[in-house]
ZATORDO-194584 format. One line per 10 residues: number of its first residue (from 0); their letters; for each residue x, y, z of C-alpha. Coordinates in steps of 0.5 Angstrom, whole numbers, always signed. Layout:
N
NUM = A = X Y Z  ...
//
This chain:
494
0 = XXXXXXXXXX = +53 +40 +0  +48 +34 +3  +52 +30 +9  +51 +23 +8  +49 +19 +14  +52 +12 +15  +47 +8 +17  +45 -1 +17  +38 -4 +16  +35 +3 +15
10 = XXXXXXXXXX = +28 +4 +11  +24 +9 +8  +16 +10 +7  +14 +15 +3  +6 +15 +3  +2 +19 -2  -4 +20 +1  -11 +24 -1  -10 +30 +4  -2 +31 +6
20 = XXXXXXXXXX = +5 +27 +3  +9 +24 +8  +15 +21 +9  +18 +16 +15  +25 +14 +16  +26 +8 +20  +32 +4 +23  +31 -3 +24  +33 -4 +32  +32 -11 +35
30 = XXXXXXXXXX = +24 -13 +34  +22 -6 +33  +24 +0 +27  +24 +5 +30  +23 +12 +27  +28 +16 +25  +25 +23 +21  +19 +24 +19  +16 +29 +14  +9 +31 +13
40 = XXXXXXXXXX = +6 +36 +8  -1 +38 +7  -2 +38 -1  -10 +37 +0  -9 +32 -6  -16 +30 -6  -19 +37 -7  -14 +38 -13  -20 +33 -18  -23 +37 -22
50 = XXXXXXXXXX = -30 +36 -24  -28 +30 -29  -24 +27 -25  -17 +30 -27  -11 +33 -22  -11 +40 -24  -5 +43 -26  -4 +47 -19  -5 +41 -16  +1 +37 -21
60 = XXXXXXXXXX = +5 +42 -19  +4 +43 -12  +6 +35 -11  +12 +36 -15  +15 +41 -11  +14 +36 -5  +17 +30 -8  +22 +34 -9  +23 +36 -3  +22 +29 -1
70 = XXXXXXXXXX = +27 +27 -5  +32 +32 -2  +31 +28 +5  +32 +21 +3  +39 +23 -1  +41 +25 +6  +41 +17 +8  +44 +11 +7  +38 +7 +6  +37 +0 +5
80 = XXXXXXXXXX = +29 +0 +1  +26 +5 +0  +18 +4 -3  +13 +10 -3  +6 +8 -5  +0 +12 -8  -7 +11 -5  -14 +13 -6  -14 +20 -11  -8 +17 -15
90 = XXXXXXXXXX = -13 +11 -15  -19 +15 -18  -15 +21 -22  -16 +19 -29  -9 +23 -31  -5 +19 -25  -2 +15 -30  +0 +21 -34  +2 +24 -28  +7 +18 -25
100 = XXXXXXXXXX = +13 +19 -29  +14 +26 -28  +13 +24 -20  +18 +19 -21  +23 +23 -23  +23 +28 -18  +23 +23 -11  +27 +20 -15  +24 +12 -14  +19 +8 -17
110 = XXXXXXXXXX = +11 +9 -14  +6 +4 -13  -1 +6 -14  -4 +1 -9  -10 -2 -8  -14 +0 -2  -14 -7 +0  -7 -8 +0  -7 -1 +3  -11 -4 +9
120 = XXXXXXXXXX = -7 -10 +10  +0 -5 +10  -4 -1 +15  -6 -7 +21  +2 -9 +19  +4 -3 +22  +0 -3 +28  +0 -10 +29  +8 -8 +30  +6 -3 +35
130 = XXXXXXXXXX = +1 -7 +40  +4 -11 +45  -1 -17 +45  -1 -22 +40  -6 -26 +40  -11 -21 +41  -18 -20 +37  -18 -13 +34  -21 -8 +30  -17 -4 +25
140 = XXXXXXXXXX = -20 +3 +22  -16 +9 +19  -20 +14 +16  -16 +18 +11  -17 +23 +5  -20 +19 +0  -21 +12 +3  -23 +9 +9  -19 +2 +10  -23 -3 +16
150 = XXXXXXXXXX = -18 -9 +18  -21 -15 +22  -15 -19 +25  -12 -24 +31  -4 -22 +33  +0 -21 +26  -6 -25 +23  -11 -21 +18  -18 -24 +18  -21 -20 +14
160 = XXXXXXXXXX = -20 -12 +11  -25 -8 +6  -23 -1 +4  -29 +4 +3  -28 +10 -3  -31 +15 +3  -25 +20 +6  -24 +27 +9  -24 +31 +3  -30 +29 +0
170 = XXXXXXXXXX = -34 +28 +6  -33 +35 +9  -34 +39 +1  -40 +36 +0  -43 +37 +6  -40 +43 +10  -40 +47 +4  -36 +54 +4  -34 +52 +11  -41 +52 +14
180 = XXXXXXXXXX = -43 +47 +20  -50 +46 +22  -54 +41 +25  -58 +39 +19  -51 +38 +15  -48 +35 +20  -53 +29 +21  -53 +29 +13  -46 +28 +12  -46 +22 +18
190 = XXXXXXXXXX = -52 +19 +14  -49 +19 +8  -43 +15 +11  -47 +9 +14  -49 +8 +8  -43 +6 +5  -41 +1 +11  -48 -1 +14  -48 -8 +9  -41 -10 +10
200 = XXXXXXXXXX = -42 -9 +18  -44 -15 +20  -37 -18 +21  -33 -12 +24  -39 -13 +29  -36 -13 +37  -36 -21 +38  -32 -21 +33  -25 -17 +36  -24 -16 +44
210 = XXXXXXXXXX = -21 -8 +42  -22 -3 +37  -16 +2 +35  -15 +8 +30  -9 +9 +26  -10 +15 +22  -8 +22 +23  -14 +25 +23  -18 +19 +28  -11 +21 +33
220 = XXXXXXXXXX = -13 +28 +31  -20 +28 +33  -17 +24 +40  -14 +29 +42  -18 +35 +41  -23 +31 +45  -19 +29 +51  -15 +37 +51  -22 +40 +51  -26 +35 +57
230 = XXXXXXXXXX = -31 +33 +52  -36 +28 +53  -34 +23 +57  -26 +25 +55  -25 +18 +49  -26 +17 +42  -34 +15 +44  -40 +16 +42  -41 +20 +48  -35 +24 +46
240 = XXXXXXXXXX = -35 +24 +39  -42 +26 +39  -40 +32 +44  -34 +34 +39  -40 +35 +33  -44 +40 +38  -38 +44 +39  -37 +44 +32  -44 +46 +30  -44 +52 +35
250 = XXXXXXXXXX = -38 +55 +32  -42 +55 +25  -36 +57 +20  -29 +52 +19  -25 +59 +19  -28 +59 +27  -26 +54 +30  -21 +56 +35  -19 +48 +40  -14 +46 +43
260 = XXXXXXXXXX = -11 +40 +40  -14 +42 +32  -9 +46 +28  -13 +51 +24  -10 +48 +17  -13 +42 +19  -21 +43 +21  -23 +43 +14  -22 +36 +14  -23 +34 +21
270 = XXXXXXXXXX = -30 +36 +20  -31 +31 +14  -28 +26 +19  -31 +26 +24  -38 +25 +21  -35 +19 +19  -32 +17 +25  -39 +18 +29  -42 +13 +23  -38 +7 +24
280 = XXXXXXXXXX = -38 +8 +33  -46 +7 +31  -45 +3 +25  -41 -2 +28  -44 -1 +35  -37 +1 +38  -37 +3 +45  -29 +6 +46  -24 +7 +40  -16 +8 +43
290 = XXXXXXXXXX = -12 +12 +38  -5 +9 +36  +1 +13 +33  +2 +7 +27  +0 +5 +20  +2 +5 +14  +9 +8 +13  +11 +4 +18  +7 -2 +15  +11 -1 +9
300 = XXXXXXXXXX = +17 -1 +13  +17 -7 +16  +14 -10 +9  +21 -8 +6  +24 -10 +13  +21 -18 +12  +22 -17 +4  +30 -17 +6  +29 -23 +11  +26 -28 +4
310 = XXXXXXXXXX = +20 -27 +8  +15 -24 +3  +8 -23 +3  +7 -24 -5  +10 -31 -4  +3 -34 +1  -1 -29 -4  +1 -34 -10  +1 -40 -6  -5 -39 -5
320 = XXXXXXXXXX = -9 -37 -12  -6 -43 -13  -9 -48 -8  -16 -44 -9  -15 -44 -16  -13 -52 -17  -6 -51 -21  -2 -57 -22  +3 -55 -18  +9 -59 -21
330 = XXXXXXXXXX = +7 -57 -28  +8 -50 -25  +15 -52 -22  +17 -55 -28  +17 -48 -31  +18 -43 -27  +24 -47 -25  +26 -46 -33  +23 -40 -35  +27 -37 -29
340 = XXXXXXXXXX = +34 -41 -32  +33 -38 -38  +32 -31 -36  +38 -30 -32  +41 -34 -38  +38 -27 -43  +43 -23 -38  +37 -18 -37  +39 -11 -36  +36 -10 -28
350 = XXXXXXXXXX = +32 -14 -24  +24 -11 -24  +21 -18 -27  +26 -24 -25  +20 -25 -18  +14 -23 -23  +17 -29 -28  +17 -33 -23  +10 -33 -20  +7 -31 -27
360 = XXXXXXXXXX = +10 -38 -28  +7 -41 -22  +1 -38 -24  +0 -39 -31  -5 -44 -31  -10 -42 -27  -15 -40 -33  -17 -48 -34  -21 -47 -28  -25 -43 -33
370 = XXXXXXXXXX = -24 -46 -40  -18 -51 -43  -16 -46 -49  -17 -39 -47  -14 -40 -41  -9 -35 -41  -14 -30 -42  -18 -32 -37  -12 -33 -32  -9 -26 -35
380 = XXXXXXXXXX = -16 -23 -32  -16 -26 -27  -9 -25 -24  -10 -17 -25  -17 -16 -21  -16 -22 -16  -14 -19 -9  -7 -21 -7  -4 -18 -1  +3 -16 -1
390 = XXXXXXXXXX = +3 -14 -10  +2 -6 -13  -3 -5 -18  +3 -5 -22  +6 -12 -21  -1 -14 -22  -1 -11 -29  +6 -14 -31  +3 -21 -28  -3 -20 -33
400 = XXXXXXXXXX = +2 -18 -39  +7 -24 -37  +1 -29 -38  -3 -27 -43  +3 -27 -47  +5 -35 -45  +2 -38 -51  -2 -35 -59  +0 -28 -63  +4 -24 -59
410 = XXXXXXXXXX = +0 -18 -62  -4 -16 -55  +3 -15 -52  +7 -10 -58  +7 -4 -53  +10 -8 -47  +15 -11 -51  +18 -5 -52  +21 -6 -45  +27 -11 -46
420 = XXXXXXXXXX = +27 -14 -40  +20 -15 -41  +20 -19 -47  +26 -23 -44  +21 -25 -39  +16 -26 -44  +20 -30 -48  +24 -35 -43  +16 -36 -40  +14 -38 -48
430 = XXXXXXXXXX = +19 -43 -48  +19 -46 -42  +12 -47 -43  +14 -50 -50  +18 -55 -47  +14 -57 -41  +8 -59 -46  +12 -63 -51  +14 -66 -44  +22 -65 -45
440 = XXXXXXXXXX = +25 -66 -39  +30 -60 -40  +34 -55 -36  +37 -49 -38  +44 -52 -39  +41 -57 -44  +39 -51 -49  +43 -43 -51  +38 -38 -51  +40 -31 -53
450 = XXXXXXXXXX = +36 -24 -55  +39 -18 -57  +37 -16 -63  +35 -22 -66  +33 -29 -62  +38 -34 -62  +37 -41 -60  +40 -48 -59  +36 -54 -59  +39 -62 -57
460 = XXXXXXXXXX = +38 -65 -63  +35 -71 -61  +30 -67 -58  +27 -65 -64  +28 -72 -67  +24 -76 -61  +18 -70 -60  +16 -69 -66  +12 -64 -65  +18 -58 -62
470 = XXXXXXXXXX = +19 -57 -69  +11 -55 -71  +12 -51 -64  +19 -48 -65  +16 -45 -73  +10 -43 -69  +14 -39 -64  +17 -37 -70  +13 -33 -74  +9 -30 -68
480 = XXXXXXXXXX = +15 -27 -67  +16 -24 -73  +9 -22 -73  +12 -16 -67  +19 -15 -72  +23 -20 -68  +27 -25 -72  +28 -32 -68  +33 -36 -71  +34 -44 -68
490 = XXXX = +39 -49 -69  +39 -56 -67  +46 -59 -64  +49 -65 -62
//
């Protein structure tokens, strides 16, 4: 029988990476969290891609079998927040939607596919927490299985972050093939990588950071086995870095490498790292690098951390889309304030979409900048591939659906409202819009609107009178709801 332990402000970040599963508890402790329990397993889920792209069923199971043993460990804490975040190969995996729901069930929690920029901007949160110098200029590099993620940033601050579709895995099974190291592959292997950054480098060059820090596993690995091994100049280096290759290639064969510092289940991966590492110390020209034992998972915990304090990250991402894309900011406040009224007033069964209303509402006319009648469409585009710190992929996509649905035939969203709480959304988000264009200064309490199996709503009479054009918009809105088989009764009142 678990044994549950008692605990306040306590987080969980589970990160489901290209190369191993891990899992961070924390417990919020003055102006730190600190880190209570911490899981790793090495499920080599990049190598688990067959040729098409697809998770082979091994690698399925494999993943299921360690989020179920995930799962155990996090029922054994009183947890305020959990969030557990999928990264590259579940980002390429062509059956990783497919995959999710079986995922999710065995941790028992929801799990975002992120992108990799929201995964860079985690990564330097986590770091930015752990260094003590807050207004220092900074470069950021984590070079994980599937991706690699550079973050320029002052203090907490994020200047800039790029993520880059170049890791471990595959690096070290395109090059190193069967385990096989020399020279030539090695040199092959680092060409290859700079290729990758040597456009987007100019901005990461060394004027514009006074330090550069490593936050992945594999560069804090690669650290070590340089310093217990006293090679080159004993630093993440050129010097040492370039010594570590040496090393390796005299080994000739993964399955012989025997150093200090590198666990044997982790050379296979280490190799294709380094060649990546060495690519963007001369990419980048980077003289030293200081490995520092932060990054996603304790982004994340303090991303849920900052969540609980009403300082959510997504709020800024949305004001800015906002000013950059010229939304009439009291239109937008008119009917997020309504839509949101009438949401809570359709009692929905939880509270996955009342924020996503919200800033779908703020947001919905950000199209006009592109066309003043297909605007939701535009903006519907927009909202799902726009960078927008702090949001999942999946919060983006609901977004998406939310504001293509605002206005016309509900026809392109039929699936989706197969969720009630969805269609709720949908519906409050509908007529508040309505009302705001018949320029009906209303709130909530002036109108009744229910939806169960039938939609049910009570109009001010005068309002039908005085705005002659609600009624042609309530018979609209009729009949695109019984195109999607929902039958939507009005009465006017008094």
């Amino acid at each position: 029988m678990t044994t549950i332990q008692k605990e306040a402000s306590m987080y969980a970040a589970v990160d489901l990476g290209s190369n191993s599963f891990r899992l961070h508890i924390g417990k919020h402790d003055g102006d730190a969290i600190r880190v209570l329990k911490s899981v790793r397993e090495p499920i080599r889920l990049a190598a688990g891609l067959d040729a098409k792209g697809n998770l082979t069923e091994a690698a399925m199971q494999s993943a299921l079998a360690c989020l179920r043993n995930f799962q155990a460990v996090l029922s054994g804490y009183r947890l305020d927040a959990v969030r557990v975040v999928a990264t590259s190969t579940l980002r390429v995996a062509r059956n990783g939607a497919a995959f999710l729901p079986a995922a999710e069930q065995a941790i028992g929690y929801p799990i975002e596919i992120i992108s990799g920029e929201e995964e860079g901007r985690l990564i330097y949160m986590g770091v930015a927490s752990a260094l003590a110098e807050p207004s220092e200029r900074r470069l950021v590099i984590d070079i994980g299985g599937g991706s690699t993620e550079i973050i320029l940033g002052r203090g907490a601050d994020i200047e800039r972050v790029e993520s880059f579709s170049i890791g471990t895995v595959k690096q070290s099974l395109s090059f190193f093939v069967d385990g096989r190291i020399d020279a030539v592959s090695y040199e092959a292997a680092i060409l290859s990588a700079r290729s990758h950054f040597e456009d987007a480098a100019p901005p990461y060059h060394p004027q514009f950071w006074k330090q550069a820090y490593g936050s992945s596993g594999t560069i804090r690995a690669i650290a070590d086995i340089i310093a217990k091994n006293n090679l080159g100049d004993g630093k993440l280096s050129a010097a040492g870095l370039d010594a570590l290759k040496l090393r390796f290639i005299a080994f000739g064969q993964v399955a012989l490498i025997d150093m200090p510092g590198l666990r044997p289940d982790r050379a296979g991966t280490i190799i294709g790292g380094l060649a990546i590492l060495i690519a963007l110390v001369r990419e980048l020209d980077i003289g030293v690098m200081q490995p520092v034992e932060a990054g996603l998972r304790l982004g994340v915990m303090w991303d849920l951390y900052l969540r609980s304090m009403q300082r959510d990250r997504r709020e800024e991402s949305v004001a800015a889309l906002a000013l950059k894309f010229h939304v009439d900011q009291e239109r937008a406040r008119r009917v997020a304030q309504l839509a949101s009224d009438m949401y809570l007033q359709l009692k929905p069964a939880g509270d996955g979409c009342a924020k996503l209303l919200r800033w779908s509402a703020l947001l919905h006319e950000m199209g006009m900048v592109v066309s003043q009648t297909g605007y939701h469409k535009h903006a519907a585009y927009m909202i799902e591939n726009a960078d927008m710190p702090g949001f999942t992929t999946r919060e983006q996509r609901i977004m998406s659906k939310l504001i293509l649905a605002q206005k016309g035939n509900l026809r392109k969203v039929t699936e989706a409202l197969a969720d009630t709480d969805f269609a709720r959304a949908v519906l409050a988000l509908r007529v508040a819009i309505l009302l705001m264009h018949a320029r009906i200064d209303a709130d909530a309490g002036e109108l009744k609107l229910r939806m169960k199996n039938r939609i049910d709503l009570e109009i001010r009479r005068e309002w039908v009178g005085s705005h002659p054009t609600v009624s042609y918009w309530i018979e609209k809105e009729q009949e695109w709801w019984d195109e999607v088989g929902v039958d939507f009764s009005v009465r006017s009142v008094a």
